[in-house]
N, C-alpha and C positions, 0 to 999 in steps of 0.2 A: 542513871543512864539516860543522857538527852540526844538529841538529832539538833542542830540546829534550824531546819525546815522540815516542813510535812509534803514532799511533792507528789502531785497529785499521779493517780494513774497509770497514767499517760505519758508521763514526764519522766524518761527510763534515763536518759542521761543524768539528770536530776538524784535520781534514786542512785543512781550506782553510786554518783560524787559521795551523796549520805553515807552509804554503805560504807564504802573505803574508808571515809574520815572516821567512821566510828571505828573501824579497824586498824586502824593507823593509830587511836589512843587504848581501846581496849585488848586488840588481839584477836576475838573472837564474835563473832555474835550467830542470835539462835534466830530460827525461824518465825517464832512466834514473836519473837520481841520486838523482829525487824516491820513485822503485819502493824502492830501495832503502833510502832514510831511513826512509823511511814504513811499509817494510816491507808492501806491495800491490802487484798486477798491475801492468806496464806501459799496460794498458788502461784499468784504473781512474783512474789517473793522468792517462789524454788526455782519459777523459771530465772528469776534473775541472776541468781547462786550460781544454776546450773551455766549461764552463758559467762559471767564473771570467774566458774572454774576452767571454762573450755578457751578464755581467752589467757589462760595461766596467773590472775591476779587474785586467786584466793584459793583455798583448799577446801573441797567437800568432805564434813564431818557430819557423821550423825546426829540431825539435827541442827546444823547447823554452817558453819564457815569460819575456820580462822584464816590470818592473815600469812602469805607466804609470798605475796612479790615484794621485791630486792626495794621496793619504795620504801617496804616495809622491817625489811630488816638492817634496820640502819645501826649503826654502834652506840651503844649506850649513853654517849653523850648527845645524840638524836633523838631520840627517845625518851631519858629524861627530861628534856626542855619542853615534852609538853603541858608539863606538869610544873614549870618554873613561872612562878607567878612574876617575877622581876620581868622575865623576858616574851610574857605572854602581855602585862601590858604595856612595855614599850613595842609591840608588835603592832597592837590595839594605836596607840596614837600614831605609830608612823601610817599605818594603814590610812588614819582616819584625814591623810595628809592628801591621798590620791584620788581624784575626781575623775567624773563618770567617761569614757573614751580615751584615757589614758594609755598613752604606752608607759610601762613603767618597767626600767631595767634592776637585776637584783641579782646580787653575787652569791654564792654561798656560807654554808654560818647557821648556828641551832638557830642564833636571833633573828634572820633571814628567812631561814626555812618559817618559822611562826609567824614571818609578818608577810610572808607567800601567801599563807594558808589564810590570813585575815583577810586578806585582800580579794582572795577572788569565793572567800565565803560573803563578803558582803555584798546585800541584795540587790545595795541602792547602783552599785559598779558594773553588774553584770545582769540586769532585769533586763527584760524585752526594750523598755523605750529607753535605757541607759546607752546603747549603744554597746558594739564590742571594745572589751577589755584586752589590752594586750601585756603580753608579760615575757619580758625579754632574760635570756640567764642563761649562763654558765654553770648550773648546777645540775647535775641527772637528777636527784633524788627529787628537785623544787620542778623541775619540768615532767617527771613521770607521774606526778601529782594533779599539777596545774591541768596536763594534758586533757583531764578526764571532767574537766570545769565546762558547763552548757556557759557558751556564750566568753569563754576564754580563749584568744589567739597566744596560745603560747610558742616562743621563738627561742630554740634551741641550740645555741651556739656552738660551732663546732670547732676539734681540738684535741689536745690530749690531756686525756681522764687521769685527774691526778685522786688515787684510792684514799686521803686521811680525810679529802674535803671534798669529794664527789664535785672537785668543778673541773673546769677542761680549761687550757690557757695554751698557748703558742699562736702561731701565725694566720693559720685558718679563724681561729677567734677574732684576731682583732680586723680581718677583711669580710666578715660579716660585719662588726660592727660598725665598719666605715660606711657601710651601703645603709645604717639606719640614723632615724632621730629620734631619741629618747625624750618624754617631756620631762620625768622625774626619776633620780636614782636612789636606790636607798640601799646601800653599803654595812655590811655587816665589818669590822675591823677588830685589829686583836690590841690596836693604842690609838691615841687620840692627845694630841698635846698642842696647845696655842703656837711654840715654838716650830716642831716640828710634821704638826699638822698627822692624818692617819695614814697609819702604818698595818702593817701585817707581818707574819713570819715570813713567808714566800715572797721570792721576786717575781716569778711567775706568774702566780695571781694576784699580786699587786700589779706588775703589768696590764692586768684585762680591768681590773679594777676599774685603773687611773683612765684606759680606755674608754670604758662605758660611764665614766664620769665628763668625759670631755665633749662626747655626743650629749649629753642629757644640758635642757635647761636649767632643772632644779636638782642638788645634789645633798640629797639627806643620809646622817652618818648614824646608824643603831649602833648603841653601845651600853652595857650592863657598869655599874658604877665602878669595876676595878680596873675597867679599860682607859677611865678618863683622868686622864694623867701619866699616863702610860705610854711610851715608847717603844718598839720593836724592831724589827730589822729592815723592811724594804718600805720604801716610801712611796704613800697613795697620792695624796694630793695634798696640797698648800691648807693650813686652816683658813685663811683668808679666802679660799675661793670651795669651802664650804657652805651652804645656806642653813642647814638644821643640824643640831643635833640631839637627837632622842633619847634619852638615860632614864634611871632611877632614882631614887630618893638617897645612895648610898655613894652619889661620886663626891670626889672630892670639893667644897666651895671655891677653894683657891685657881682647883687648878679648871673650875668652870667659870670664875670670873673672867681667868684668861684667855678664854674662849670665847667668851663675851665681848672680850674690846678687842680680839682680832674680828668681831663683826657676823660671829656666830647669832642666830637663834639657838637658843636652849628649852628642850621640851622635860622637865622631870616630869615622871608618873609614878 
């Protein structure tokens, strides 16, 4: 049972991020454990519980706090991807893609949501002299998250809330995203083909997609290797006016050569 930082104190925003994230993978945590990760009082710790259950994002247990905001109770295909080593480290390189003052837009998706969480956990992104980090999306689940990040401008696009993929798409979405500039995008999709470039099931939110693709400089595409080669129903953007694509060690060669000579970068991890 790790924390990824020790914040000090003082550092209550800090602390809570910790907090949530450890309950966001395990569920539950005890008072003493958290004393200890955290490295503060056992009292500091209850009073944190106590304001973390008064603002309704966790449940007071004896001894302790499980998880009970809606961030948190996501469908099991949420949930298990935290634990999905394919898609925890292609989350890990596309993260490793964004530099410090970035606005960076990201759509919904397990693969998405992981490389959410990479991004504004990394220190070098959101430290005091990094500057603010912004994080642009159409996803509730990735913005009730980010929200609670020290040093995260998170931008919450609004819309209507589609329940299988917690993103929001129609008209209100895309006249937000008219009024921004994206420096880099990183697209979660359900196909990916040299031909027909990435796709998703919905046109809806392939709409907000193709939107916050057109705003952004740089447009990077996460995808787990049975997406790459793949074709589905609404279409996001051309392969040719793709710059990354992020995969694992299990896509197909062929169909990433051809992704290659339409002018893709290809990240396997």
């Amino acid at each position: 049972m790790t924390m990824a930082s020790r914040p000090t104190s003082t550092d209550k925003a800090a602390r809570w991020a910790a907090i949530l994230d450890h309950l966001a993978q395990h569920g539950r945590l005890e008072v003493a454990d958290a004393a200890e990760l955290l490295g503060v009082s056992e009292a500091t710790i209850r009073r944190d519980f106590t304001e973390l259950s008064e603002r309704q994002l966790v449940t007071r247990k004896h001894g302790g706090i499980v998880a009970t905001s809606v961030a948190y109770e996501l469908p099991y295909r949420y949930r298990s991807s935290m634990h999905d080593s394919a898609k925890l480290d292609i989350a890990k390189a596309a993260a490793a893609l964004v530099k410090p003052g970035d606005v960076v837009g990201v759509n919904g998706g397990t693969t998405t949501t992981a490389v959410a969480r990479e991004i504004t956990s990394r220190s070098d992104l959101v430290g005091d002299l990094a500057g603010e980090l912004t994080l642009v999306t159409n996803a509730l689940n990735i913005a009730s998250e980010a929200v609670l990040r020290p040093h995260v401008q998170c931008v919450s696009l609004g819309g209507i809330a589609q329940p299988g993929s917690y993103e929001v798409t129609g008209p209100l979405a895309a006249l937000v995203l008219d009024q921004l500039w994206i420096d880099i995008a990183i697209l979660g999709v359900n196909g990916i083909t040299a031909s027909e470039g990435a796709t998703c099931r919905h046109e809806a939110e392939a709409a907000i997609c193709s939107h916050m693709a057109r705003r952004s400089s740089q447009v990077v595409v996460v995808a787990t290797g049975d997406k790459v080669g793949a074709r589905t129903f609404a279409a996001i953007r051309p392969a040719n006016e793709i710059d990354v694509l992020v995969t694992d060690r299990t896509a197909p060669a062929p169909a990433l050569e051809r992704l290659r000579d339409a002018g893709l970068e290809i990240l396997q991890v």
